[in-house]
C-alpha positions in Angstrom: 22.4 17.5 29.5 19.9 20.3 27.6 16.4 19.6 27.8 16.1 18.5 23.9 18.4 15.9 24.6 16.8 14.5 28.2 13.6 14.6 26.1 14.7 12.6 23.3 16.4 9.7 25.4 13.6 9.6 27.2 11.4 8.6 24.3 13.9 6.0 22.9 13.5 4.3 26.6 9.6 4.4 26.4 8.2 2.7 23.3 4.4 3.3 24.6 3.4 6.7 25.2 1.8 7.0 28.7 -1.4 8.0 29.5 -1.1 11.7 30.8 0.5 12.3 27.5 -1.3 10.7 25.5 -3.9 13.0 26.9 -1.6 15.9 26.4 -0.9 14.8 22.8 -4.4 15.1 22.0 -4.9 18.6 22.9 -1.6 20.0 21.2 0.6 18.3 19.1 -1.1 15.9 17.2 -3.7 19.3 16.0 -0.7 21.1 14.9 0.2 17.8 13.1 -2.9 17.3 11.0 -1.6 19.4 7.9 1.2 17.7 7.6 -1.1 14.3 7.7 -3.6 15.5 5.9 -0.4 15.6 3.2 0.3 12.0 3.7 -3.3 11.3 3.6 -3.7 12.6 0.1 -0.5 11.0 -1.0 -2.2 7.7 -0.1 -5.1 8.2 -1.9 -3.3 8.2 -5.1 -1.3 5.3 -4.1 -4.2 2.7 -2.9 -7.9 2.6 -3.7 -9.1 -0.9 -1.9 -7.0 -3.3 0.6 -6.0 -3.3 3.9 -4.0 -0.8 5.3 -2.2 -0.7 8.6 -1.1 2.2 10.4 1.7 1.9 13.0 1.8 3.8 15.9 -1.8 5.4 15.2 -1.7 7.8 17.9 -4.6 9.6 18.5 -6.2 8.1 15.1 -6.2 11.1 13.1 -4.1 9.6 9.8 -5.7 6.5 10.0 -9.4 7.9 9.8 -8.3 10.2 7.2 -7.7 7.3 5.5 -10.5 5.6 6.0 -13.0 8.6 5.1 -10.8 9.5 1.7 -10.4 5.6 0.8 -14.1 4.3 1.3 -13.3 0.5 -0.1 -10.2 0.1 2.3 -10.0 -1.5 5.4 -7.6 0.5 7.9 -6.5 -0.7 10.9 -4.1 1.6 13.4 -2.1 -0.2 15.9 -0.7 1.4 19.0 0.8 0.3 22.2 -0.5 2.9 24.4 -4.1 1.5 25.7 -5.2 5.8 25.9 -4.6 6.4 22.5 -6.5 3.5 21.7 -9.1 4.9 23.9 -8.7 8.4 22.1 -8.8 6.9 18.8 -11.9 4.9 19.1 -13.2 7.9 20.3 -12.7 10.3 17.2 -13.4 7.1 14.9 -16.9 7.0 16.1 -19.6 6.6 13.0 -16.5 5.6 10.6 -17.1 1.5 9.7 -14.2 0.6 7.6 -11.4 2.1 10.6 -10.5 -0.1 13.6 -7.9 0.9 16.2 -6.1 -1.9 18.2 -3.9 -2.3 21.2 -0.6 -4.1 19.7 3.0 -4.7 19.3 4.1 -3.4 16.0 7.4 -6.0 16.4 4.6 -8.5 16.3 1.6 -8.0 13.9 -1.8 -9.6 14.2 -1.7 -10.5 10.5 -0.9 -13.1 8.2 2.0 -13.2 6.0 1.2 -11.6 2.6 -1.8 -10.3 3.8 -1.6 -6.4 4.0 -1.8 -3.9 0.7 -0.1 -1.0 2.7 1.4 0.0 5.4 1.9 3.6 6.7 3.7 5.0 10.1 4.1 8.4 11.2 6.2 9.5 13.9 6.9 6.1 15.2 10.2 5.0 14.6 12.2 7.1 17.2 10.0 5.1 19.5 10.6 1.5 18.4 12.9 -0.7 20.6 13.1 -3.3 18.4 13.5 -1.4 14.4 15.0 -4.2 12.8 12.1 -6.7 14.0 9.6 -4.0 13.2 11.0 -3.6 9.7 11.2 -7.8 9.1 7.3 -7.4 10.1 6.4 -5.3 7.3 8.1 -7.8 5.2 6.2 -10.8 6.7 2.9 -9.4 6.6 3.1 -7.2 3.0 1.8 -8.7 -0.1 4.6 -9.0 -3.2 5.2 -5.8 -4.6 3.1 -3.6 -1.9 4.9 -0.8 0.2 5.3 1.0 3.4 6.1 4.5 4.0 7.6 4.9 7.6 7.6 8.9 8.2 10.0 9.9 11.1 10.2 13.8 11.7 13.5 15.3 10.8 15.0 18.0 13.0 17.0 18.9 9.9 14.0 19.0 7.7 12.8 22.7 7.8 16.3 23.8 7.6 16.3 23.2 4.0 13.0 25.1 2.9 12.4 27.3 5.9 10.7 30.0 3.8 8.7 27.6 1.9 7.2 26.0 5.4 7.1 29.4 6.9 4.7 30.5 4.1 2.5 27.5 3.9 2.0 26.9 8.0 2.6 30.9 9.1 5.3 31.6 11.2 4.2 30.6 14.6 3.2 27.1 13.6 6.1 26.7 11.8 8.2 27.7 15.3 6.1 24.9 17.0 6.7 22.2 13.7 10.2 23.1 14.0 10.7 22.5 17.8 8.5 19.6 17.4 11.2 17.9 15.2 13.8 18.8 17.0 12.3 17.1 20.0 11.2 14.2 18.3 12.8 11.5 15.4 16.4 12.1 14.3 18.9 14.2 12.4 19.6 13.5 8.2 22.8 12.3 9.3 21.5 9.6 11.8 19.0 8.6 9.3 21.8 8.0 7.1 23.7 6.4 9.1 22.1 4.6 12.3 18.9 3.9 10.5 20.2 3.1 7.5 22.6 0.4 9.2 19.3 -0.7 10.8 17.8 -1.5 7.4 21.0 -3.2 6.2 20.3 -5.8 8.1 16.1 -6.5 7.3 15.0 -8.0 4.7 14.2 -4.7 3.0 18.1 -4.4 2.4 17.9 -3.7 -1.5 14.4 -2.1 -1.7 14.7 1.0 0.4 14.8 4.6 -0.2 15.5 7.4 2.1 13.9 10.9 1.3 13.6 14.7 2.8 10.2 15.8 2.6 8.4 18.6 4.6 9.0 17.9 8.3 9.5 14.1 7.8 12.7 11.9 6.6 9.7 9.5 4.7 11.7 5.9 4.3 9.7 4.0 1.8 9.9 0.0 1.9 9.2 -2.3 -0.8 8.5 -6.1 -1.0 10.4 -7.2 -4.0 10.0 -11.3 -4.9 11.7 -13.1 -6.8 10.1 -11.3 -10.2 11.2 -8.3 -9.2 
């Protein structure tokens, strides 16, 4: 078994990220992440102005307070099941009001139904044991008509606009971003396929869309009712 593989089973058998590498995650990875975030971020911005927004699998808290510090009248709340990226979170969020970070189950949301504007998750769903459940808890907790972009990284991503990513991140943080993917998330082809067949079964079954963009395969959710 190579390496990439042993490391990738090993995070689909672990849904909380332990401690050490939480730590680890803090000092490395997530840094290298925050351009790619800060790209979500501003995609946000123009998507939500006020509400509550809920950010699964927060990590080290660096989307969610992005958030929070771009979308002053919101109310963002990241949700992790690793008690040390709580920690770590709490820790960067200091002095930011309208951010809260909280140990939790994302198969089991501490909200009421039709009570959340957005919802936004980054490099989560390779982690999930339970997608299906996960996905049915957007639904419950959504307001009609309101959405959730789940961003997973794609190992296939930079494939298709290597030059592109190698001029905007430089090529050595592009090498890292790319073995990054490949380490983490899925292929296009088990998006389309074992993902896909995941969402098939939620209550998002009609109202998904599946989409390439920079290092992420961004799967965005909507809550139709019966209007819509």
């Amino acid at each position: 078994m190579s390496l990439t593989k042993f490391i990738r089973d090993a995070q689909s058998r672990f849904q909380a990220i332990p401690a050490p590498a939480a730590i680890f995650y803090d000092w490395i990875p997530a840094r290298i992440l925050k351009k790619p975030e800060n790209k979500i971020a501003d995609d946000i911005v123009e998507k939500i102005a006020s509400g509550i927004i809920v950010d699964l699998g927060s990590g080290t808290g660096y989307l969610s307070i992005e958030i929070a510090k771009r979308v002053p009248w919101a109310r963002v709340y990241g949700i992790d099941l690793s008690r040390q990226m709580v920690k770590i979170s709490k820790r960067h969020a200091k002095g930011i009001e309208n951010v809260q970070f909280k140990f939790g189950d994302v198969a089991d949301l501490n909200f009421e139904n039709e009570s959340v504007d957005f919802i936004v998750s980054t490099g989560s769903l390779h982690h999930w044991k339970r997608p299906a459940k996960v996905f049915d808890e957007c639904y419950r907790v959504l307001k009609n008509g309101k959405e959730a972009w789940v961003y997973d990284p794609c190992c296939d991503a930079l494939k298709y606009e290597a030059d592109k990513a190698k001029e905007e991140y430089g090529f050595i943080r592009y090498k890292i971003l790319t073995k990054i993917t490949q380490l983490h998330g899925f292929t296009k082809q088990e998006y389309e396929t074992r993902i896909k067949g995941v969402l098939e079964q939620t209550k998002f079954k009609d109202s998904y869309q599946m989409k390439l963009t920079d290092i992420w395969m961004k799967t965005t959710l909507k809550k139709c009712g019966p209007s819509e």
